[in-house]
C-alpha positions in Angstrom: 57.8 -37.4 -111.1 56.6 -37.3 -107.3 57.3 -40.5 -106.3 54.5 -39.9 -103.4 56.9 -40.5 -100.0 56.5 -36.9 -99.1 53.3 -35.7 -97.3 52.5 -32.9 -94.9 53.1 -35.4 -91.7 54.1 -33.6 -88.7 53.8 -36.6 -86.9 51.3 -35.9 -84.5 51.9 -38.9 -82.8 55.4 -38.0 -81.8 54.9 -35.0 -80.7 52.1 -35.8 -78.2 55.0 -38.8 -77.1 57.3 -36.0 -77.0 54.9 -33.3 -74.9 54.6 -36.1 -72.6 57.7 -37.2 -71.8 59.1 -33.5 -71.5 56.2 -32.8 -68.9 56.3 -35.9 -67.3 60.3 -35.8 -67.0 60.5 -31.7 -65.9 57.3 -31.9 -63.3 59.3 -34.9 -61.3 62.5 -33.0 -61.9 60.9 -29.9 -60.4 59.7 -31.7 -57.4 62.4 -34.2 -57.0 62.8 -33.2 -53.2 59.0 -33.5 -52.1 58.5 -36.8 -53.3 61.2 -37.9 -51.7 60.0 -36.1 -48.3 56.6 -37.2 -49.0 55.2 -33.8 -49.4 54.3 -35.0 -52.6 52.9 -38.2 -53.7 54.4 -39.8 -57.0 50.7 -41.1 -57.8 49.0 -37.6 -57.1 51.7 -36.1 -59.3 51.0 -38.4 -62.0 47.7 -37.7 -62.0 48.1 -33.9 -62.1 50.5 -34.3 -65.1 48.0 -36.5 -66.9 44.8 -34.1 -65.8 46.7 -31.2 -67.5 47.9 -32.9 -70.3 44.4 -34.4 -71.2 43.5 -30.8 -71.5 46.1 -29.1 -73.5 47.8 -32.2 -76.0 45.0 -30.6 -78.4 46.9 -27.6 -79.2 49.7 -29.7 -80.8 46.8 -30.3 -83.9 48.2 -29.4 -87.3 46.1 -26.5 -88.0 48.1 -24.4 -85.3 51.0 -24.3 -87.6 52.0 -20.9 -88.8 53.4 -22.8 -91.3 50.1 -23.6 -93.0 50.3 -21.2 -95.8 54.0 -22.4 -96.8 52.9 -25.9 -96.8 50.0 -25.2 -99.3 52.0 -23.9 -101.8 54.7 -26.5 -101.5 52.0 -29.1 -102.3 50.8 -27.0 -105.2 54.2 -26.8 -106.5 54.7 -30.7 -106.5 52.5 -32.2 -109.5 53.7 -29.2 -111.6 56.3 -29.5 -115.4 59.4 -28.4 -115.0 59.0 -24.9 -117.0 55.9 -23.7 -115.0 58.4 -24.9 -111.6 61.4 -22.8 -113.0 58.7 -20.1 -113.2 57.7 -20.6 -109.5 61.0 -20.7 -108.0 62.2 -17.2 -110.5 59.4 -15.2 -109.1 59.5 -16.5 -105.1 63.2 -16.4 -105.4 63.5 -13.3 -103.1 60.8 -15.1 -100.1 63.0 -18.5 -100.3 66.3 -15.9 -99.4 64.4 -14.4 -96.9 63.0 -17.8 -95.3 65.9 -19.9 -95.9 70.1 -18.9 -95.4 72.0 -19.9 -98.3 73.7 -23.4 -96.8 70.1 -23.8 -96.6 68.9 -23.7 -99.9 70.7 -21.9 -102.5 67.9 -21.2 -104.8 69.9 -19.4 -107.3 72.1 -22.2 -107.9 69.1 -24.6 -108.7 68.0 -21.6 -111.0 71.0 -21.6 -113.4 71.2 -25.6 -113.5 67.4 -25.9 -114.5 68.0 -23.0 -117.3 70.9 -24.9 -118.7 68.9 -28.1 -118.9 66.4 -28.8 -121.7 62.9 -28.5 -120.3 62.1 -32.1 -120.6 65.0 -34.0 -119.5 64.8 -36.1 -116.9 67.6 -34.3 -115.2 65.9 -31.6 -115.0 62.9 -33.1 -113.5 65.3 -35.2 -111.1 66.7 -31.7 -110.2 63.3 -30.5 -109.6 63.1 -33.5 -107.1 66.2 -32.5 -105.2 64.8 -29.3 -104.5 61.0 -30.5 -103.4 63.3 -33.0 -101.4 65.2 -30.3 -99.9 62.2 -27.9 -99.5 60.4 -30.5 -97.5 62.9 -31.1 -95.1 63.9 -27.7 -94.2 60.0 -26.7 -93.6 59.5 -29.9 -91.7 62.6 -28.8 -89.8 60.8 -25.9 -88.5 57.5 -27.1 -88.2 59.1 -29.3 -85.3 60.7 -26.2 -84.0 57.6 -24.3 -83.7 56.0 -27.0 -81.9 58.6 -27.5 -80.0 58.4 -24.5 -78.9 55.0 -24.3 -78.2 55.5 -27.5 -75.9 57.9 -26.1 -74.2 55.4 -23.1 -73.8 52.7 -25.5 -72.5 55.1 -27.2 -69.8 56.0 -24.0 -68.7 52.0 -22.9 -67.8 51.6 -26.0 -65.9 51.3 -25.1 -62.1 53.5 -27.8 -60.6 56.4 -26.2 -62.8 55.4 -22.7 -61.2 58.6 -20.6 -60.0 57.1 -20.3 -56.9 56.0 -23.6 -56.2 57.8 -25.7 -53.7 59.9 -22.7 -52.1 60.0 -21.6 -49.2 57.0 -19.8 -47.7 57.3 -16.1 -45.5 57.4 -17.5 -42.8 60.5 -20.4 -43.9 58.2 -23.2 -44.4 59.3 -25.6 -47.6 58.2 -28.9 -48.9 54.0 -27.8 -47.6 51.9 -30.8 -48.1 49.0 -28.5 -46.9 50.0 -26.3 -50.3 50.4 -29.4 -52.6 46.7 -30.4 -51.5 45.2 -26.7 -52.3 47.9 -26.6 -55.1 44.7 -26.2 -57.8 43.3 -23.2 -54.8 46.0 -20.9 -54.2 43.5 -18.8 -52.7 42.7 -21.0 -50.5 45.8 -21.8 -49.8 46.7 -18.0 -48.8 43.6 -18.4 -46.2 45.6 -21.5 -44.3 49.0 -20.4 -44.7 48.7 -17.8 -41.3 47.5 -21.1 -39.4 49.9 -23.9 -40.4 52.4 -21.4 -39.9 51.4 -21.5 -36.2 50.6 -25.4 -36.5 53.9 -25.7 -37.4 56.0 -23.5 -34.7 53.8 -24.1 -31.8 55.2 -26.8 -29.4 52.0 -28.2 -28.1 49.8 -28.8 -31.0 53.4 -30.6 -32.1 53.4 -32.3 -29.1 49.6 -33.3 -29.1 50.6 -34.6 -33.1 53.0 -36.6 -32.0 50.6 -38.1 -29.0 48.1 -38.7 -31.3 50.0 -40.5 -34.0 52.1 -42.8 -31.5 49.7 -45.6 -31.5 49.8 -46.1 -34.8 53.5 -46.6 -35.4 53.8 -50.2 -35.2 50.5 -51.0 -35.6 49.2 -53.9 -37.9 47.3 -52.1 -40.7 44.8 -53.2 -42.5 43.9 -53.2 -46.2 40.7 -51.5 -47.6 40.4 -53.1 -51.0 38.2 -50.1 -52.3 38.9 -47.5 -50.3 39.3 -44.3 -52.5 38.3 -46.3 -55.8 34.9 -45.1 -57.7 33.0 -48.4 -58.7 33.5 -47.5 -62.4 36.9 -47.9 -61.4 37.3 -51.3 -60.3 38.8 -54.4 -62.4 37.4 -57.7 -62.0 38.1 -60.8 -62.7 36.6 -62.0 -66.1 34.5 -64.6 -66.6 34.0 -64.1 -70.9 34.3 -67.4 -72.6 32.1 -66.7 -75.9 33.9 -64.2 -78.1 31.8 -63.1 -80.5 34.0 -60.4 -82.2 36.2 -56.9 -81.6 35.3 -54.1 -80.2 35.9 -50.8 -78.4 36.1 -49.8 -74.7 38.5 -49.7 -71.5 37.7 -53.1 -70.0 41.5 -54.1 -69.4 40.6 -57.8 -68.7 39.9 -58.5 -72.7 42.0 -56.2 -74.4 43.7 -57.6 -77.6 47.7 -58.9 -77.8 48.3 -55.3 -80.2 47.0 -53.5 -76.6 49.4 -54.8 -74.5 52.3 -54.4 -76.9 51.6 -50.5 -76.5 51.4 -50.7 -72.8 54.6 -52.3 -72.7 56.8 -49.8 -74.4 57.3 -47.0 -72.8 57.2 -44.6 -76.3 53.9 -45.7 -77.3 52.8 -45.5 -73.1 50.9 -42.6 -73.0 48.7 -43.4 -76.2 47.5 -46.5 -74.4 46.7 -44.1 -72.1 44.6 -41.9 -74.0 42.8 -44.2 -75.6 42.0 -45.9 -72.3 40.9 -42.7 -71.0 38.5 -42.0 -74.5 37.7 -46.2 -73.6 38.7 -46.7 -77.2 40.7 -49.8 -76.7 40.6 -52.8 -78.7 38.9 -55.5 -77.1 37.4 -58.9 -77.4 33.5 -58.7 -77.5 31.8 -61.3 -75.3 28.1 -61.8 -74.5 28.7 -62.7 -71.3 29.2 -60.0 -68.5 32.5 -60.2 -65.8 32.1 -61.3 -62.7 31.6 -58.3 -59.9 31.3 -60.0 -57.3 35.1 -60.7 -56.7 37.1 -57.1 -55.3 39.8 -55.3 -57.0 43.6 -56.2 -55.9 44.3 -52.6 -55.1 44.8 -52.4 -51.1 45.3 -49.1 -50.0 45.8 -48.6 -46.1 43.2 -48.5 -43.7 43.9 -48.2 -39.8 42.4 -50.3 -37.3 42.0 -48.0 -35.3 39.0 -45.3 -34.7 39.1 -42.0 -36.1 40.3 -38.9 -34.6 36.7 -37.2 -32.7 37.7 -33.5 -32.5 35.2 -31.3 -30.2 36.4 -27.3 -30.8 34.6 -24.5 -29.1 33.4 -21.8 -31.4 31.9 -19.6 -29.1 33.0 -15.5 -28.6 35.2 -16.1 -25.6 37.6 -18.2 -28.0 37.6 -14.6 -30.5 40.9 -13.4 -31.0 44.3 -15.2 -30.5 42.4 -18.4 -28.9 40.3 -18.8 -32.3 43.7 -18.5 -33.9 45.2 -21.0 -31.9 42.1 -23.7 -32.1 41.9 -23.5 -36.1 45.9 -24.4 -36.6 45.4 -27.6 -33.9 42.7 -28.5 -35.8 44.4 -28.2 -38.8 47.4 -30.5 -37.4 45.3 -33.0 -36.1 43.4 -33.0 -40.0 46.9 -33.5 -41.9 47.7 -36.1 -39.0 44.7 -38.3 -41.1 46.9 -38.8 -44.2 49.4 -40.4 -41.9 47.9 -42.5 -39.5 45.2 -43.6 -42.6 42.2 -42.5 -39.6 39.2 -40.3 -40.4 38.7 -37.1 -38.4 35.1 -36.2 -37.0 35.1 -32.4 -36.2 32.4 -31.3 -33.9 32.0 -27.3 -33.5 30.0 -26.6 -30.6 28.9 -22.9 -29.2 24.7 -22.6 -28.7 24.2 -25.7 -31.4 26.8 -27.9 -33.1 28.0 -28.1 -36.7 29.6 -31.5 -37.8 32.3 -32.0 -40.6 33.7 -35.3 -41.7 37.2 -35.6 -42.8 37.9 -38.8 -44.9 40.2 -37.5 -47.6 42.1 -34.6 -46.7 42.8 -33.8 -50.6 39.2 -34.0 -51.5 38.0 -33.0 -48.4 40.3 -29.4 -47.5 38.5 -27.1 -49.2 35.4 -27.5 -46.4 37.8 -27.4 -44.1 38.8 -24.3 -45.4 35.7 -22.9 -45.0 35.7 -23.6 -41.9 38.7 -22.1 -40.7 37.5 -18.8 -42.5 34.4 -18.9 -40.2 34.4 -16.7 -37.2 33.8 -18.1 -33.6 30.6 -16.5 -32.2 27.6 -17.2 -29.4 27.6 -18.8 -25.8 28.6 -21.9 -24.7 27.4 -25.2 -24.4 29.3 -28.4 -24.7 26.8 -31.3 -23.9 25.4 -31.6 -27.4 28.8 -32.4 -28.7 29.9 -34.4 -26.2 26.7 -36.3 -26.6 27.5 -36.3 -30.5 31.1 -37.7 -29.5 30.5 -40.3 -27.0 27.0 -41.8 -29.2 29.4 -41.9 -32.4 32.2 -44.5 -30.4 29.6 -46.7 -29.8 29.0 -47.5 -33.4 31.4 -49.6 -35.5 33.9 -48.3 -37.0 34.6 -45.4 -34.2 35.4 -47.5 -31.4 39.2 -47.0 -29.9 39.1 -43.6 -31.0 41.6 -40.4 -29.8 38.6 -37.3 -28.8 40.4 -34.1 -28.4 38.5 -31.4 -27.1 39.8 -27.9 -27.9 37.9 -25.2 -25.6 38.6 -22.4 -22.9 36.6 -24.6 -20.3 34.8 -21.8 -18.9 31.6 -23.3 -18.5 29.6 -25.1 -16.2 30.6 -28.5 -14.3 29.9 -31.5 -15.9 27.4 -33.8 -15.0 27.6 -36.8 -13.2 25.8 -39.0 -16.0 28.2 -37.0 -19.0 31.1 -38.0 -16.8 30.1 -42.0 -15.8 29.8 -42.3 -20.0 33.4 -40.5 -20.3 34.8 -42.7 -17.8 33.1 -46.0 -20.2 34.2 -44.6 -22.9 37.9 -44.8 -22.0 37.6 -48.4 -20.7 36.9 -49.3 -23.9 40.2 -48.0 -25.5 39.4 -44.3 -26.2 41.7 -41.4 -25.3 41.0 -38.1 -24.6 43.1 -35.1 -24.6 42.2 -31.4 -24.7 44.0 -28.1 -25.5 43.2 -25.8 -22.5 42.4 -21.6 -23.7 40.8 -20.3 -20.3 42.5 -18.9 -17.2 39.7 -20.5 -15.1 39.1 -23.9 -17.1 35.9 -26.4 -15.4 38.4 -29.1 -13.8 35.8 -31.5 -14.4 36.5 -31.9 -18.3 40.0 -31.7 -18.0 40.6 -34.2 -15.2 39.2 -37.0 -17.4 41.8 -36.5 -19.9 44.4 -38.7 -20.4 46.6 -35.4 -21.1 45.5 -31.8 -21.3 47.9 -28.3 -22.2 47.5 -25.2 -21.3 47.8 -22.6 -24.0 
């Protein structure tokens, strides 16, 4: 009789390991050379690995087998007597040839052995064993195949192991940290391709870059315990001291000895994972609450200096190659962020001003994007964002800061009060620089400037 050891037990659990590992192990294959330029982040990579494997692991579920009707009649088959199995196997013997080679399974053979056994001997049910035995291996064989397959389908639709992906753009750009952070946009991404094109070939926005991002090699960073990290997020230091039972959640401060055991080996990894995600962790239960009052270890960098205060002219006389050339410094001096760990405070100015903040250039680039997909129109006026400019590095936090002002300069002179709180301005540690568009630039602007270029 069925001793009970075989069951329909694709192993669900190792083939989620297995999808995991086999993404995990091809997507940092595949971009090998931009994490090691730093094009790439190994934590944002890991994230987008575990983002899209959150949403397709529930494909591998049992029911997507197109095996499903095979296995049903294998498990009909198994509590059956001996004559009604050499029934079975007589009248499916022309599927099992078609389904199985004869090194597989030679069906006749185990045809002509039961016939010469009497129906009741145990021989003949032990032979009926082998076969069941042999039967379950074989299908379980190629239910593994098929998913297999199908895993290897699913790593092959993820977008970081896109063909196209990491190669070199029309215009012989490779390893694009602008296209890794619109990686999830590609439309976007075909928007800011003409100007970081330009960013990238044009050798006074690179020369303005590398102004702009001098003063922070060498500097003494600081450490924003938070920065980037959503309060939900945070782990504190615990405080429980009356355990009152077990129970379920993601609070990694009170998880049980078993929990740690599966975040320790590397196999059982990404289940700890999940279940962290679904917060369905074992845990100690405590009445007490933890202590919130003490910060998170994580220190991610944070510059002690101001932020970058960029002041671009949006009006009609910068239409054409000028609006061209303002959008891709402005775009340089917005990647310079990730770098230099500094926010960016863009200031568009024609008739009125517009203001955009620049904190996180992942999160953050698709409004700039929509920015750079605006068209410069109106007059000219650039008090209101110089005003904007020099009231914002007088609050904390914007002090020292680099202002780069990105205009044709044809405008009126400056006045003498705009220029007496310039001139402050710079005693207190700020720079200013400006890319020049105009053939007859105001002198006034330009000859407060630390540095200016002509374009």
């Amino acid at each position: 009789m069925h001793t009970g050891k075989r069951t329909r037990n694709i192993r669900l659990k190792e083939l989620k390991t297995v999808y995991w590992e086999r993404l995990r192990a091809k997507s940092f294959a595949r971009m090998d050379e931009a994490l090691q330029n730093r094009t790439v982040l190994p934590r944002e990579l890991e994230q987008e690995i575990w983002d899209y494997y959150r949403r397709t692991v529930p494909s591998l579920q049992e029911f997507y087998s197109r095996y499903t009707p095979e296995w049903e009649v294998f498990f009909e088959q198994e509590s059956v007597s001996p004559v009604y199995f050499l029934a079975f196997l007589k009248q499916m013997k022309t599927a099992f040839r078609k389904r199985y080679t004869l090194s597989e399974l030679d069906i006749t053979y185990y045809i002509e052995r039961m016939e010469a056994l009497p129906a009741d001997s145990p021989e003949r049910r032990q032979l009926q064993e082998f076969f069941l035995d042999k039967w379950h291996e074989l299908l379980t064989r190629k239910e593994f195949d098929y998913q297999y397959q199908h895993i290897d389908a699913l790593c092959s639709d993820f977008i970081v192991l896109d063909t196209s992906l990491g190669e070199k753009t029309e215009a012989a750009l490779s390893g694009s940290r602008v296209r890794w952070l619109l990686l999830n946009h590609p439309q976007l991404y075909r928007i800011v391709q003409p100007y970081e094109q330009l960013m990238e070939r044009h050798p006074k926005i690179q020369e303005l870059v590398s102004l702009l991002g001098k003063k922070y090699r060498g500097e003494k960073r600081r450490f924003d315990p938070q920065a980037g990290i959503q309060t939900d997020q945070l782990v504190h230091h615990a405080v429980q001291s009356d355990i009152q039972g077990v129970t379920l959640g993601d609070n990694l401060n009170s998880l049980l000895p078993t929990e740690y055991c599966y975040l320790a080996d590397e196999a059982l990894y990404p289940l700890f994972v999940q279940r962290y995600a679904e917060k369905r962790l074992q845990q100690f239960d405590c009445r007490s609450q933890e202590d919130a009052s003490v910060p998170s270890r994580n220190r991610t960098p944070s510059s002690g200096q101001g932020p970058y205060i960029v002041c671009i002219d949006t009006s009609g006389s910068m239409q054409g190659d000028r609006e061209r050339l303002a959008k891709s410094a402005l775009l340089a001096v917005a990647r310079l962020t990730e770098k230099t760990h500094r926010k960016c405070y863009v200031i568009n100015f024609a008739e009125e001003i517009a203001c955009m903040l620049i904190q996180n250039l992942r999160t953050d680039m698709p409004r700039l994007v929509d920015f750079l997909q605006q068209r410069f129109d109106g007059g000219t006026d650039i008090l209101p964002a110089m005003t904007e400019a020099l009231q914002l590095l007088r609050t904390n936090g914007w002090k020292q800061a680099d202002v780069v002002m990105i205009s044709d300069f044809e405008m009126p002179p400056a006045s003498e009060e705009l220029l007496k709180e310039i001139q402050r301005a710079k005693r207190q540690g700020t720079s200013f620089y400006a890319l020049v568009f105009g053939t007859r630039p105001e002198m006034d602007y330009l000859a407060c400037c630390d540095k200016y270029w002509d374009m």
